[in-house]
Backbone as a chain_set.jsonl record, in Angstrom:
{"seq": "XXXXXXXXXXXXXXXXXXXXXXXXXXXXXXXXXXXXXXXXXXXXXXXXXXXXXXXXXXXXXXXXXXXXXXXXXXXXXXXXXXXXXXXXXXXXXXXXXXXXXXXXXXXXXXXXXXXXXXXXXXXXXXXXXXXXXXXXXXXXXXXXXXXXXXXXXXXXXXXXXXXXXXXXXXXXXXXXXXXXXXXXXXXXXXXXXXXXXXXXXXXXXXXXXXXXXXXXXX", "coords": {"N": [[-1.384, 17.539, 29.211], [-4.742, 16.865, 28.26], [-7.072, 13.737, 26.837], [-9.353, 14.794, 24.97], [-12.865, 14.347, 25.014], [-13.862, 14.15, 22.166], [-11.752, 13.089, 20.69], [-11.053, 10.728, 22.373], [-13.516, 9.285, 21.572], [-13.411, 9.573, 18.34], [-11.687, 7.478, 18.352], [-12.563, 5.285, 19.645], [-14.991, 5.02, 17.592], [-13.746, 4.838, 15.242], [-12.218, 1.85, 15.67], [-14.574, 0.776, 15.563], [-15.133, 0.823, 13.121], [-13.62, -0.662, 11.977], [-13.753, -3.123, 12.878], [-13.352, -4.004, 15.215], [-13.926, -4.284, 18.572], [-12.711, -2.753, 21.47], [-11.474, -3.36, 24.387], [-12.218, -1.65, 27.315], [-9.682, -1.813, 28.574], [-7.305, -1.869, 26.559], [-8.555, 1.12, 25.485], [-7.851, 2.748, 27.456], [-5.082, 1.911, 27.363], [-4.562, 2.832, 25.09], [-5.026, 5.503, 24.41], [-3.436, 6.36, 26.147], [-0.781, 5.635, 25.193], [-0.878, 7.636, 23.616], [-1.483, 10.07, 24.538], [1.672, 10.043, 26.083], [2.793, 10.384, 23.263], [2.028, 13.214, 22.538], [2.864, 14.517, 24.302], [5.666, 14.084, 24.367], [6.397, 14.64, 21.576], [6.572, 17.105, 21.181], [9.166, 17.668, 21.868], [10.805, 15.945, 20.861], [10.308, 15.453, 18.373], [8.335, 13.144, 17.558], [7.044, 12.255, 15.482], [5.55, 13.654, 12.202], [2.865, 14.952, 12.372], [1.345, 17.284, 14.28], [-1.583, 18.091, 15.058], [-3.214, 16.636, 17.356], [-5.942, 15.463, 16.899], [-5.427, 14.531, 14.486], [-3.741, 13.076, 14.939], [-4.793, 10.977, 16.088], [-6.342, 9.427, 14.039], [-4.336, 9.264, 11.553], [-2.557, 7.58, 13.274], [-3.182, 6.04, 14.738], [-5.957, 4.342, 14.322], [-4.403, 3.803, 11.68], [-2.714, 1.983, 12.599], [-4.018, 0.391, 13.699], [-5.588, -0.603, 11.878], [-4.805, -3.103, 10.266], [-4.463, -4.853, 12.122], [-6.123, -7.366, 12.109], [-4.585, -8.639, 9.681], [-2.309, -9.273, 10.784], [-3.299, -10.642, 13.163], [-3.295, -13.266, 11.643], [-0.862, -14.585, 11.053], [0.493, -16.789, 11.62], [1.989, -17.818, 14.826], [4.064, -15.797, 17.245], [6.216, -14.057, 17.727], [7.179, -11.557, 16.768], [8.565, -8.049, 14.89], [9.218, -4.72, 15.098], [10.044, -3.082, 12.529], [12.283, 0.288, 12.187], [11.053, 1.619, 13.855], [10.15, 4.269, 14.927], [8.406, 6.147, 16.405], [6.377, 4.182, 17.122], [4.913, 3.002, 15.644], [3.577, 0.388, 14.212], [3.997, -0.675, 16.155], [3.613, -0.428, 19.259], [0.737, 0.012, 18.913], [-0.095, -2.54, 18.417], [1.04, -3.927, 20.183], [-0.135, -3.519, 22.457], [-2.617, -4.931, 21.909], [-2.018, -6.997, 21.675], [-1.349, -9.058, 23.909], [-0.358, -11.282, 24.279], [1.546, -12.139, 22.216], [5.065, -11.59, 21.498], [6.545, -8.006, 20.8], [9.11, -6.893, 19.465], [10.323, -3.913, 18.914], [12.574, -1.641, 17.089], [15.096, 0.617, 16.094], [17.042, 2.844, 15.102], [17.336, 5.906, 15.711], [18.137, 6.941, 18.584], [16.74, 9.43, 20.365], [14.155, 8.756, 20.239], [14.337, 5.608, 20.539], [14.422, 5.926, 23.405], [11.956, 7.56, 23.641], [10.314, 4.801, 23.02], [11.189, 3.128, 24.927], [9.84, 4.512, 27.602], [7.308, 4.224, 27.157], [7.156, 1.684, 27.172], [7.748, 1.203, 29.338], [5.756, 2.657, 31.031], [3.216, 2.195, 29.971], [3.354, -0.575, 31.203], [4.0, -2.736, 29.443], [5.019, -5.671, 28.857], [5.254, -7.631, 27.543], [6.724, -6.023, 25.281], [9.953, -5.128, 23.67], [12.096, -3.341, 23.282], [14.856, -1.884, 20.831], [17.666, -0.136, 20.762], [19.458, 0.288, 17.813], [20.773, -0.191, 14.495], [19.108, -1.986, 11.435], [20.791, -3.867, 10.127], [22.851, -4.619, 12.061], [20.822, -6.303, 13.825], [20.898, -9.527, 15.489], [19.69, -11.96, 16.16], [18.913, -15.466, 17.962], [16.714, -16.688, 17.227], [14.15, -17.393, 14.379], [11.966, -14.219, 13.42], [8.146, -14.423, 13.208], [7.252, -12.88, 12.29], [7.476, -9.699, 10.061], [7.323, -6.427, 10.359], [6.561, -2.965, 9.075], [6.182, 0.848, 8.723], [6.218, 2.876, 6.682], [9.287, 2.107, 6.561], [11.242, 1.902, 4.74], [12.099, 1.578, 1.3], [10.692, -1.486, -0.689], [12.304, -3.289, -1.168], [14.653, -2.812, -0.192], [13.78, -3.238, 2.52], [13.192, -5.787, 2.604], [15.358, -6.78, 2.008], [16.921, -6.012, 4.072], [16.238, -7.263, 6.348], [16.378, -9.672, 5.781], [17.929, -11.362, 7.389], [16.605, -11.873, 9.864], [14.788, -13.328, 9.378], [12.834, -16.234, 7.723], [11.845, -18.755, 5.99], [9.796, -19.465, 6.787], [8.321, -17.161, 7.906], [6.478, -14.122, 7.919], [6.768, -10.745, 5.653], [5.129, -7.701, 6.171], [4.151, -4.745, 4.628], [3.877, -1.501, 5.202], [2.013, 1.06, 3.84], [1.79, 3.759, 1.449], [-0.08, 4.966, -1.422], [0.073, 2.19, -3.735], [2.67, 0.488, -4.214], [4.029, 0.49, -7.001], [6.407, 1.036, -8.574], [8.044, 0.26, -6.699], [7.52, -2.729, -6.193], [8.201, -3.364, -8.329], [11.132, -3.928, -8.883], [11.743, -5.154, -7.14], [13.098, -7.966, -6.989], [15.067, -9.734, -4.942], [14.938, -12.694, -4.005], [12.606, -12.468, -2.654], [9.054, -12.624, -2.522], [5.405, -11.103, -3.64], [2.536, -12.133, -1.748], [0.076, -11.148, -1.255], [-1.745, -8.084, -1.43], [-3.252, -5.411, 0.058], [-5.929, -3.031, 0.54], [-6.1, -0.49, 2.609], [-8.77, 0.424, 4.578], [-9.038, 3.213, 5.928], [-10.521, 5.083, 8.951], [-11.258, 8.099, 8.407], [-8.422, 8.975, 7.684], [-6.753, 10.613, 4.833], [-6.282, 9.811, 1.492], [-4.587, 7.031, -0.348], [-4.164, 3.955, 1.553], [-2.074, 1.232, 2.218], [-1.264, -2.799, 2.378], [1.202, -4.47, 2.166], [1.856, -8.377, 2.0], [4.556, -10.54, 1.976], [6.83, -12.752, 1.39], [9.599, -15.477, 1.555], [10.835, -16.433, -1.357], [9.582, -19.739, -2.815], [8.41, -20.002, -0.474], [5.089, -21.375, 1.359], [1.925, -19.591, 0.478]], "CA": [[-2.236, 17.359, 28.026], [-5.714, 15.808, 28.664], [-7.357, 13.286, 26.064], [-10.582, 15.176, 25.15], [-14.077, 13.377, 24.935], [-13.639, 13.704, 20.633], [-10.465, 12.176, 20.613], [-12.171, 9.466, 22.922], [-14.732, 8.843, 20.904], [-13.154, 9.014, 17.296], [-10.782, 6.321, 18.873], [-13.548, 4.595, 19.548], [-16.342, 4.999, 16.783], [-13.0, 4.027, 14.46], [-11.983, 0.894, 15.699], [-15.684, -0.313, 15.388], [-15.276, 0.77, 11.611], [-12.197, -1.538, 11.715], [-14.682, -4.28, 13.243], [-12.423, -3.918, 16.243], [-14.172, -3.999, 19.807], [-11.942, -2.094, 22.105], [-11.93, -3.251, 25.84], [-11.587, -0.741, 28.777], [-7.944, -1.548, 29.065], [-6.849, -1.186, 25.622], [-8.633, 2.073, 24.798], [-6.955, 3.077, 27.845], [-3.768, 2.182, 27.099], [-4.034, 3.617, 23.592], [-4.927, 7.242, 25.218], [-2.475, 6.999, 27.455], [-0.166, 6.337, 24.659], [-1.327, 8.986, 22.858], [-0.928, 11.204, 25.495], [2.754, 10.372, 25.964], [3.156, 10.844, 22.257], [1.793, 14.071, 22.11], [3.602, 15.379, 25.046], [6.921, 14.03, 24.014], [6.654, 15.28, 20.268], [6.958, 18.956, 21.336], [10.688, 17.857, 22.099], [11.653, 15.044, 20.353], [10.168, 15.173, 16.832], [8.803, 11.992, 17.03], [6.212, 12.579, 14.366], [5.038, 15.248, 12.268], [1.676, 15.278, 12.594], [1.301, 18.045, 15.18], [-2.354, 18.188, 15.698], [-3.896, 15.432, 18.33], [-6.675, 14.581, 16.502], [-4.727, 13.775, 13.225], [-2.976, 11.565, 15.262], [-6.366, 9.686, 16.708], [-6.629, 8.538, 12.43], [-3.398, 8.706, 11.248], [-1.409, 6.858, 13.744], [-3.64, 4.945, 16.205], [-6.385, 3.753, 13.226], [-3.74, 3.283, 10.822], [-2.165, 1.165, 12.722], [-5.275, -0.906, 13.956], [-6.36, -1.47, 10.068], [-4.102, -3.89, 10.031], [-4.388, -6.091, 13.281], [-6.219, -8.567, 11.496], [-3.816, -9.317, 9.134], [-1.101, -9.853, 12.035], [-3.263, -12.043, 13.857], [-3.328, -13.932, 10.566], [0.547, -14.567, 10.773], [1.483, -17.715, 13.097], [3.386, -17.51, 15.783], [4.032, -14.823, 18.222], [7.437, -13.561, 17.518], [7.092, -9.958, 15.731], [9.986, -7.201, 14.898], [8.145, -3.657, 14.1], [11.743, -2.215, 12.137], [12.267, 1.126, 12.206], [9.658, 2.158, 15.023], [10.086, 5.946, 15.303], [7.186, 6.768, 17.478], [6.048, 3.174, 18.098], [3.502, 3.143, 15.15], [2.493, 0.425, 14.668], [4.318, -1.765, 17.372], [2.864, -0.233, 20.339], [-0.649, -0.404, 18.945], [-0.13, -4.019, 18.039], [1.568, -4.929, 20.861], [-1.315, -3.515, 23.636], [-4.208, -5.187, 21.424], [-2.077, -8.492, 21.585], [-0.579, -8.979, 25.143], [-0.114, -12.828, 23.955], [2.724, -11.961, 21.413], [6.102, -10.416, 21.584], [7.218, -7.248, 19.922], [10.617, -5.675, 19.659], [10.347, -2.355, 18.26], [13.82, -1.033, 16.729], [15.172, 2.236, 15.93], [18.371, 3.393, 15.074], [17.506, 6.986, 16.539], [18.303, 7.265, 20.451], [15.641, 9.687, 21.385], [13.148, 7.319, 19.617], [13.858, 4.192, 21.533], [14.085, 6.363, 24.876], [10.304, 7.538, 24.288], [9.478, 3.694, 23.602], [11.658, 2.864, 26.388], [9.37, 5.183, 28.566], [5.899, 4.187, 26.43], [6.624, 0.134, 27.632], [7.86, 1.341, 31.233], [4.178, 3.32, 32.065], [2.122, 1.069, 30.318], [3.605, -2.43, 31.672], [3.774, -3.679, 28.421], [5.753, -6.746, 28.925], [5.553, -8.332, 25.35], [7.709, -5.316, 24.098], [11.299, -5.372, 23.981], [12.804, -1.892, 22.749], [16.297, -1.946, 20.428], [18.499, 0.74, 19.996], [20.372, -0.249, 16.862], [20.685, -0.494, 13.299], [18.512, -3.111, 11.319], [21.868, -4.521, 9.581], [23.042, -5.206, 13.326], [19.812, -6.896, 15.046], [21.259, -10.352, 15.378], [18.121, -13.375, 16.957], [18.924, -17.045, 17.645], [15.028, -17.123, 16.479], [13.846, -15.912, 13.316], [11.14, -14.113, 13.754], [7.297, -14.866, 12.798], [6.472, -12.019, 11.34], [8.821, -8.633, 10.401], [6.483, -5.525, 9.788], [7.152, -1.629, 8.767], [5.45, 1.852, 8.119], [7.027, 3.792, 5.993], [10.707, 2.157, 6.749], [12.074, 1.761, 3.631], [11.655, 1.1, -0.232], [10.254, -2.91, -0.655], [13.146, -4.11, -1.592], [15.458, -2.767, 0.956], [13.138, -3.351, 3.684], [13.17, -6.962, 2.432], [16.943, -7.296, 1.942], [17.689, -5.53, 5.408], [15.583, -7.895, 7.13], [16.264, -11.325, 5.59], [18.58, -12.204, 7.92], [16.131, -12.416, 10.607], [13.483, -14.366, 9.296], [12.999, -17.824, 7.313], [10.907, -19.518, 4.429], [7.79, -19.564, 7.191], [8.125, -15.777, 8.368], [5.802, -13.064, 6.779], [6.711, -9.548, 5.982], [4.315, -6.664, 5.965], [4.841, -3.341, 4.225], [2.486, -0.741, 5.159], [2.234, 1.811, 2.452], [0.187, 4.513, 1.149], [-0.489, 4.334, -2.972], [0.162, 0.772, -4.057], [4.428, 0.981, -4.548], [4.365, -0.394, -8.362], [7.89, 0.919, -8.96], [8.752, -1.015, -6.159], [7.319, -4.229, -6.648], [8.862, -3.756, -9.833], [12.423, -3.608, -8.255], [11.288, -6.539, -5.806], [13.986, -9.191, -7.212], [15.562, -10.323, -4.284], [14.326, -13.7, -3.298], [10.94, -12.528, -2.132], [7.512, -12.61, -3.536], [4.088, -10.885, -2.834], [1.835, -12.758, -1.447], [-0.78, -10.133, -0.869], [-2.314, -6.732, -1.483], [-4.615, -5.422, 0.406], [-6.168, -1.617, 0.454], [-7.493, -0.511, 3.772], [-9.56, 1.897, 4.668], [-8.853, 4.249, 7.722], [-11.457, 5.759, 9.416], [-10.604, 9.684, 9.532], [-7.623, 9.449, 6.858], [-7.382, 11.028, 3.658], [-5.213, 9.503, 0.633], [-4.723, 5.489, 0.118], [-3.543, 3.077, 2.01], [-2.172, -0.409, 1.448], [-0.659, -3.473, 2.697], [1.688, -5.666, 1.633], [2.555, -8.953, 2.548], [5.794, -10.826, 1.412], [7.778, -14.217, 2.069], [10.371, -16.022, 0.654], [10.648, -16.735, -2.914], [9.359, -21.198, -2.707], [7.92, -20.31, 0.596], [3.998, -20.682, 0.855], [1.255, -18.213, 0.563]], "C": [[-3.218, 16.222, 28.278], [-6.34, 15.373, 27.293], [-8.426, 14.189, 25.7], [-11.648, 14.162, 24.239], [-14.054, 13.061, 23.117], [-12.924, 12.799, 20.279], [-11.024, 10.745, 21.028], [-12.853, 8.743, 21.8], [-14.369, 8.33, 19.134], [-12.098, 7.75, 17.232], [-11.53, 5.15, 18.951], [-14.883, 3.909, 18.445], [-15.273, 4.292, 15.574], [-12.548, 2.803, 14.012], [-13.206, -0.032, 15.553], [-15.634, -0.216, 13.882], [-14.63, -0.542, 11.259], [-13.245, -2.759, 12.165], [-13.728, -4.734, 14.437], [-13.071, -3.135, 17.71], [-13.618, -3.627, 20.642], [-12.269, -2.839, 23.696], [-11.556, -2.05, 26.414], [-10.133, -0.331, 29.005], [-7.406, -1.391, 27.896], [-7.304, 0.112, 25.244], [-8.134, 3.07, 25.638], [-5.424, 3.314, 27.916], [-3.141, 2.832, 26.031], [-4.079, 4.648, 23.834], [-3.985, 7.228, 25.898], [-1.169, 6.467, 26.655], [-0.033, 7.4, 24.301], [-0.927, 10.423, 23.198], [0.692, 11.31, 25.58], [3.529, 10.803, 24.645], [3.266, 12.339, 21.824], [2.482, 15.347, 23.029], [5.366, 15.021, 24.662], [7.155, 14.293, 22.558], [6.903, 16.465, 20.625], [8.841, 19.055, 21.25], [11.392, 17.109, 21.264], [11.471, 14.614, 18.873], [9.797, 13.821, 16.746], [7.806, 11.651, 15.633], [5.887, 13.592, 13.763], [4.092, 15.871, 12.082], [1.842, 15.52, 14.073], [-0.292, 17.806, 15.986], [-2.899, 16.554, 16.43], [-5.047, 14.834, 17.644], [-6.238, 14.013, 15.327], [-4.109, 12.772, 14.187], [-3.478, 10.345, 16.072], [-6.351, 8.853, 14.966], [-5.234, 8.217, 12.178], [-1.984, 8.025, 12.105], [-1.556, 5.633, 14.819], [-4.226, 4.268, 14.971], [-5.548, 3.618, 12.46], [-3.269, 2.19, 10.977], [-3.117, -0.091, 13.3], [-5.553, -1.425, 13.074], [-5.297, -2.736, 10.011], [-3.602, -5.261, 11.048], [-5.163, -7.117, 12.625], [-5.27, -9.174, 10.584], [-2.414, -10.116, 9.86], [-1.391, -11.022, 12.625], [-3.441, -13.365, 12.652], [-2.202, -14.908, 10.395], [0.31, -15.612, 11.395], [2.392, -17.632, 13.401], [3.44, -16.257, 16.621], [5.196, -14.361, 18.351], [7.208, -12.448, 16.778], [8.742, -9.281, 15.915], [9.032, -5.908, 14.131], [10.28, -2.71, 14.17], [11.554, -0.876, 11.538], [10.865, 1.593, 12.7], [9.192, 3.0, 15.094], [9.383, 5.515, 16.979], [6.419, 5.455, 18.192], [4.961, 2.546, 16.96], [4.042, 1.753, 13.874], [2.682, -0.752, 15.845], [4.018, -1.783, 18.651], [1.825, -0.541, 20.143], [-0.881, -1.704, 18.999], [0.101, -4.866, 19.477], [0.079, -4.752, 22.645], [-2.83, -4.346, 23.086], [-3.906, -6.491, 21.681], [-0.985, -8.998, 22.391], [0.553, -10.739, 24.598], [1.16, -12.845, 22.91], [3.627, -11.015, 21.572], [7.042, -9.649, 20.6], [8.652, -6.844, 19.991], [10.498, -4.947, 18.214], [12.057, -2.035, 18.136], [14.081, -0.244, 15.939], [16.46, 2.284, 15.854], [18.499, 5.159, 15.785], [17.484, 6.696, 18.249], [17.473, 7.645, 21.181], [14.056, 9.237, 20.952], [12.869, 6.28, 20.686], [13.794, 4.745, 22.969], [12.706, 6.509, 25.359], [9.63, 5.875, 24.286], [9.744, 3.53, 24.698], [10.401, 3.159, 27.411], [7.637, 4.618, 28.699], [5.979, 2.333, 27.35], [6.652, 0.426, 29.261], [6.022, 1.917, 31.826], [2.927, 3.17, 31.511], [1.861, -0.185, 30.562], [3.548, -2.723, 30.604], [5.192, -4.485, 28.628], [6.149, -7.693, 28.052], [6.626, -7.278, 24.994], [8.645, -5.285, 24.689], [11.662, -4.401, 22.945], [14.53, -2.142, 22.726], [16.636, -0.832, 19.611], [19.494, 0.19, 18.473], [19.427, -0.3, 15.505], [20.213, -2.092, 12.069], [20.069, -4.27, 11.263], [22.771, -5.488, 10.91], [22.499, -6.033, 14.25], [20.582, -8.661, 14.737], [19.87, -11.625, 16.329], [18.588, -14.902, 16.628], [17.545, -17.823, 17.044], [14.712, -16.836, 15.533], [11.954, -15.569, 14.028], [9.442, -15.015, 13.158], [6.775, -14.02, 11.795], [7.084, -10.536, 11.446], [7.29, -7.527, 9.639], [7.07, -4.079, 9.783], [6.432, -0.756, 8.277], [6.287, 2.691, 7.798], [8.353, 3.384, 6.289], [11.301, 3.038, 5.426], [11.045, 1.436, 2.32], [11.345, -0.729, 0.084], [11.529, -3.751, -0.387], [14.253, -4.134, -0.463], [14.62, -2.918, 2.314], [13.114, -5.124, 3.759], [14.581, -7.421, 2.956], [17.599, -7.391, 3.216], [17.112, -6.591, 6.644], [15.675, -9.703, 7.213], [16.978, -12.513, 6.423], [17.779, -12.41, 9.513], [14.931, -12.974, 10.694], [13.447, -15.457, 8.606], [11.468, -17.617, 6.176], [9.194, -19.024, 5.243], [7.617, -17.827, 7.936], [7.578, -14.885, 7.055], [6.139, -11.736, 7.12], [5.712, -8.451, 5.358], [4.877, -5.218, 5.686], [3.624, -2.507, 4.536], [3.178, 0.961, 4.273], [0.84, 3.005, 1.908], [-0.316, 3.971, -0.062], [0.253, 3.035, -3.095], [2.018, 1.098, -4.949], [4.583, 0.231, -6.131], [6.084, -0.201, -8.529], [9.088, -0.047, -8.247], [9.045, -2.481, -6.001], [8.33, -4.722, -7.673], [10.235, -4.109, -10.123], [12.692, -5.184, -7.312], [12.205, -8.215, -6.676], [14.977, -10.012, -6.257], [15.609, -11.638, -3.281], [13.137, -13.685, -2.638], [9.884, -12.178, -3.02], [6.411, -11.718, -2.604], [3.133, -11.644, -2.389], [0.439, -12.702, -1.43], [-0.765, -8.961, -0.985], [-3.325, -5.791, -1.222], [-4.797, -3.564, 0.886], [-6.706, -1.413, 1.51], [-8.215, 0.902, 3.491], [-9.233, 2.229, 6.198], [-9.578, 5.075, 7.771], [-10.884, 7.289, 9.753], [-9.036, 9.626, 8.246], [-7.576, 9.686, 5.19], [-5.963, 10.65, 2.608], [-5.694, 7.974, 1.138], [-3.941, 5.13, 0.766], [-3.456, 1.829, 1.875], [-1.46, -1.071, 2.293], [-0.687, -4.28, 2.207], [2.609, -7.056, 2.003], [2.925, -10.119, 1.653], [6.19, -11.934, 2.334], [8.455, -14.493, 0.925], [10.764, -16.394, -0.429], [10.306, -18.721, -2.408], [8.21, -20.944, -1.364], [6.0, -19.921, 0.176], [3.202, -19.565, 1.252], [0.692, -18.375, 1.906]], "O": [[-2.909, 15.044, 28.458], [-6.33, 16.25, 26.429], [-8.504, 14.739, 26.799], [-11.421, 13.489, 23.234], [-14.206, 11.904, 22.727], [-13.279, 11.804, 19.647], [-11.357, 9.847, 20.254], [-12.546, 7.651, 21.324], [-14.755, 7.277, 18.628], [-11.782, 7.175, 16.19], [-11.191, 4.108, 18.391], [-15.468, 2.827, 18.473], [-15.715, 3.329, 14.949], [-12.398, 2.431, 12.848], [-13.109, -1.254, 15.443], [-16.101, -1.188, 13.287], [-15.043, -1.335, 10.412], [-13.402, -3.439, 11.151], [-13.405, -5.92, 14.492], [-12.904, -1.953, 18.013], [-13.972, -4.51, 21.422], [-13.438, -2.789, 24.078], [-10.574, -1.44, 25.99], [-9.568, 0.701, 29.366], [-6.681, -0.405, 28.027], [-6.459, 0.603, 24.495], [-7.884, 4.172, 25.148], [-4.749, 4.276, 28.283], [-1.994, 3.242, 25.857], [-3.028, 5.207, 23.522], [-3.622, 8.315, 26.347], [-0.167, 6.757, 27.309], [0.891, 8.145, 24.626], [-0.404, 11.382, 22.631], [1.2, 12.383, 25.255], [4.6, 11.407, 24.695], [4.136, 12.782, 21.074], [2.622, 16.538, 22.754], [6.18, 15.937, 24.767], [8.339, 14.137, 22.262], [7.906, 16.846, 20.021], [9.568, 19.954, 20.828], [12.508, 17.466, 20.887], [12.133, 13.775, 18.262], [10.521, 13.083, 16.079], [8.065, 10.7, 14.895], [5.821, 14.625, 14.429], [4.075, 17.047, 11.721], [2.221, 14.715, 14.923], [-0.365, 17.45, 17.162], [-2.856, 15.5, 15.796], [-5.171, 13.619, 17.793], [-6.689, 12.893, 15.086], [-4.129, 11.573, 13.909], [-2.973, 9.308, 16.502], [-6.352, 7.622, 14.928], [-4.812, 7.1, 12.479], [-0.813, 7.977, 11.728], [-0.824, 4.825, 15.391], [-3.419, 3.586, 14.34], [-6.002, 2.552, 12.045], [-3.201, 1.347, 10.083], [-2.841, -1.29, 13.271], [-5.819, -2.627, 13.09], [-5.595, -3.243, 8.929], [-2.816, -6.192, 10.876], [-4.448, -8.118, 12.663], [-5.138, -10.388, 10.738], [-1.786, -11.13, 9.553], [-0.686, -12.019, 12.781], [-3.763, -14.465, 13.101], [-2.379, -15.934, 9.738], [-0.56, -15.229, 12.178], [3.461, -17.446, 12.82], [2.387, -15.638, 16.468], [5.344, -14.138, 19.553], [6.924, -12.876, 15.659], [9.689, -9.654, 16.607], [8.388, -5.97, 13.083], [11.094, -2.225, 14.956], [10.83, -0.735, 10.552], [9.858, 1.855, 12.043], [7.979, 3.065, 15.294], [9.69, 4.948, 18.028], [5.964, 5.459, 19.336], [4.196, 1.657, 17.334], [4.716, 2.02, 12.879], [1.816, -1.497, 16.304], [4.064, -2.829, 19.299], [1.403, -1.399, 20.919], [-1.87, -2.095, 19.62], [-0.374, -5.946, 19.828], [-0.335, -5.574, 23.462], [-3.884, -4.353, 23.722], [-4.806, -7.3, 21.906], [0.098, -9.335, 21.912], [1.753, -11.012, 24.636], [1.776, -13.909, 22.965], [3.34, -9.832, 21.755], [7.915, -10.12, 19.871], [9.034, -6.392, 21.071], [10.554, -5.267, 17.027], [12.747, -2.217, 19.139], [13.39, -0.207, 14.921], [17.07, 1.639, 16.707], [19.55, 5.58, 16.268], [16.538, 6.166, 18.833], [17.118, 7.089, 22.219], [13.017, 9.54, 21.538], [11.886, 6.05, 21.391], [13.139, 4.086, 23.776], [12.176, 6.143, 26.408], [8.771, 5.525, 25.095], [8.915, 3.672, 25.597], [9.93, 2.202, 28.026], [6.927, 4.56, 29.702], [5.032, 1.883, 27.995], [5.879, 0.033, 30.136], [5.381, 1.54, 32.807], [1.865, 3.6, 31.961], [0.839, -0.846, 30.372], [2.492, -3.355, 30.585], [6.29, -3.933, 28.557], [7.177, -8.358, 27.93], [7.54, -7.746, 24.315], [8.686, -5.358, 25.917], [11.512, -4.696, 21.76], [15.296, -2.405, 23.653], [16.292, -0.509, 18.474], [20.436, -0.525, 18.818], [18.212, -0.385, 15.325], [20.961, -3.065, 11.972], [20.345, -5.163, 12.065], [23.202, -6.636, 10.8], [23.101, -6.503, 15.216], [20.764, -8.895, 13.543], [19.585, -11.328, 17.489], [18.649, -15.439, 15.522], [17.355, -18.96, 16.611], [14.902, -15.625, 15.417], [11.154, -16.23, 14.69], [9.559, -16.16, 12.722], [6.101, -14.276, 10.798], [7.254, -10.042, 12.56], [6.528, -7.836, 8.723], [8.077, -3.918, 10.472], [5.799, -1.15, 7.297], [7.067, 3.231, 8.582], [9.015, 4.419, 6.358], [11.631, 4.205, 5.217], [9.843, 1.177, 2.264], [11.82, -1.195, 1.119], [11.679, -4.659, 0.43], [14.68, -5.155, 0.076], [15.265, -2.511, 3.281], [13.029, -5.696, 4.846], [14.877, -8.132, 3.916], [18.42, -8.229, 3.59], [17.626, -6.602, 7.763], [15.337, -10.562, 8.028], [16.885, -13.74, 6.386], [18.38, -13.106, 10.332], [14.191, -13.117, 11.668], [14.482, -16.026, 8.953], [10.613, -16.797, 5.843], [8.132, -18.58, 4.805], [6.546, -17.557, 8.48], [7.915, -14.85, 5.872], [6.024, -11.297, 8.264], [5.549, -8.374, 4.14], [5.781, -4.654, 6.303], [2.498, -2.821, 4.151], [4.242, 1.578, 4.208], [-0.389, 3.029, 1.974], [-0.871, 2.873, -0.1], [1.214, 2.949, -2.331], [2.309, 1.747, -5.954], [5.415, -0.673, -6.213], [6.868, -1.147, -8.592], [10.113, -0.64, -8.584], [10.052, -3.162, -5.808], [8.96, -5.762, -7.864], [10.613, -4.501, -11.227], [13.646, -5.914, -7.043], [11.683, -9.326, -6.766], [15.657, -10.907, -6.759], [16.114, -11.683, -2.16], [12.641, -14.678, -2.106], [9.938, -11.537, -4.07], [6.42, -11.594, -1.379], [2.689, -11.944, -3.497], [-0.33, -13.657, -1.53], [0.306, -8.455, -0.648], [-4.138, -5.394, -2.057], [-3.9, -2.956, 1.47], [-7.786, -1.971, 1.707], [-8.225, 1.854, 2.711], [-9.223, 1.578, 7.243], [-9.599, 5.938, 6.893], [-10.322, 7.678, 10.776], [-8.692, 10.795, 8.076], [-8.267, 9.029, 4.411], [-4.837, 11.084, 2.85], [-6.427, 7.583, 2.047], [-2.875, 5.743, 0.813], [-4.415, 1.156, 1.497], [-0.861, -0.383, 3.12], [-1.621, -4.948, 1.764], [3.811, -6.968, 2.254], [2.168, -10.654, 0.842], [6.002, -12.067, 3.543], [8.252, -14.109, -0.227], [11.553, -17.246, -0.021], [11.003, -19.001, -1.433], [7.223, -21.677, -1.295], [5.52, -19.066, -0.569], [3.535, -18.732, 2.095], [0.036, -17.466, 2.414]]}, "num_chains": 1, "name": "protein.A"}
């Protein structure tokens, strides 16, 4: 399965929407995710957007709309929980060699395709974990815990609290703006932020939300 010149290009013409200059070697390495994505979905379900160019908007740009707010975070410690397919901890982690991800998955043939996705594009920042959030144990907390589509707010909060602190930020990425959830959101954390992107090429909203500690600041 070869990239074709569209694909290319809406990969390209996207991330300038995003105000996101692409070098050589990232828009390479994002095709040549892409590619392993689209050849290892036939077997492994790892998404279910089938066609290739839906998955130039909704899974490469989705997950770019949101690299500014990451590099926003301090620190260089990340955790992208519940990974599936990699989205958006691969994208994140080839745009920002300088920080390290661990992607984690409780499915098997999940972390095998990251497994395969850090092995054949050297990515050396990522660190791929089989296991269940409730299990990830870190003498560090992290800097910053992020998620697409894991979970509800609250349990994505709860499941996570034990590996981050007062100065760690978590990001929810989300389509319509989760009111019921917010609304649910009593467990020692606050919003901090709400922010609507826009994705070049996808249709419906999208949002992000980012969360810390209840005292801790904005």
């Amino acid at each position: 399965m070869s990239i074709t010149p569209a694909q290319r290009q809406a990969l390209t013409k996207g991330a300038r929407t995003l105000d996101i200059e692409l070098t050589a070697s990232q828009e390479q390495q994002l095709l040549a995710y892409l590619t392993l994505l689209i050849k290892w979905n036939k077997a492994y379900n790892l998404t279910a957007v089938r066609n290739p160019d839906e998955m130039v908007s909704r899974h490469l740009l989705d997950s770019l709309s949101v690299l500014g707010y990451v590099q926003h975070v301090s620190g260089e410690r990340w955790l992208d929980v519940g990974s599936g397919g990699g989205m958006p901890g691969i994208i994140l982690a080839i745009m920002q060699p300088e920080k390290s991800f661990a992607l984690l998955d409780g499915n098997g043939k999940k972390t095998r395709f990251l497994t395969q996705v850090k092995l054949e594009l050297g990515l050396d920042n990522v660190q791929v974990h089989h296991q269940r959030i409730e299990d990830h144990q870190v003498e560090q907390p992290y800097d910053g815990i992020i998620s697409r589509a894991f979970s509800s707010l609250p349990d994505f909060t709860a499941w996570t609290a034990h590996v981050g602190n007062s100065a760690t930020r978590w990001l929810a990425m989300k389509g319509i703006e989760p009111d019921d959830e917010l609304s649910q959101l009593d467990n020692g954390f606050v919003v901090h932020q709400c922010h609507r992107l826009n994705v070049p090429g996808c249709q419906g909203q999208r949002h992000l939300l980012i969360l810390g500690k209840n005292g801790a600041h904005a």
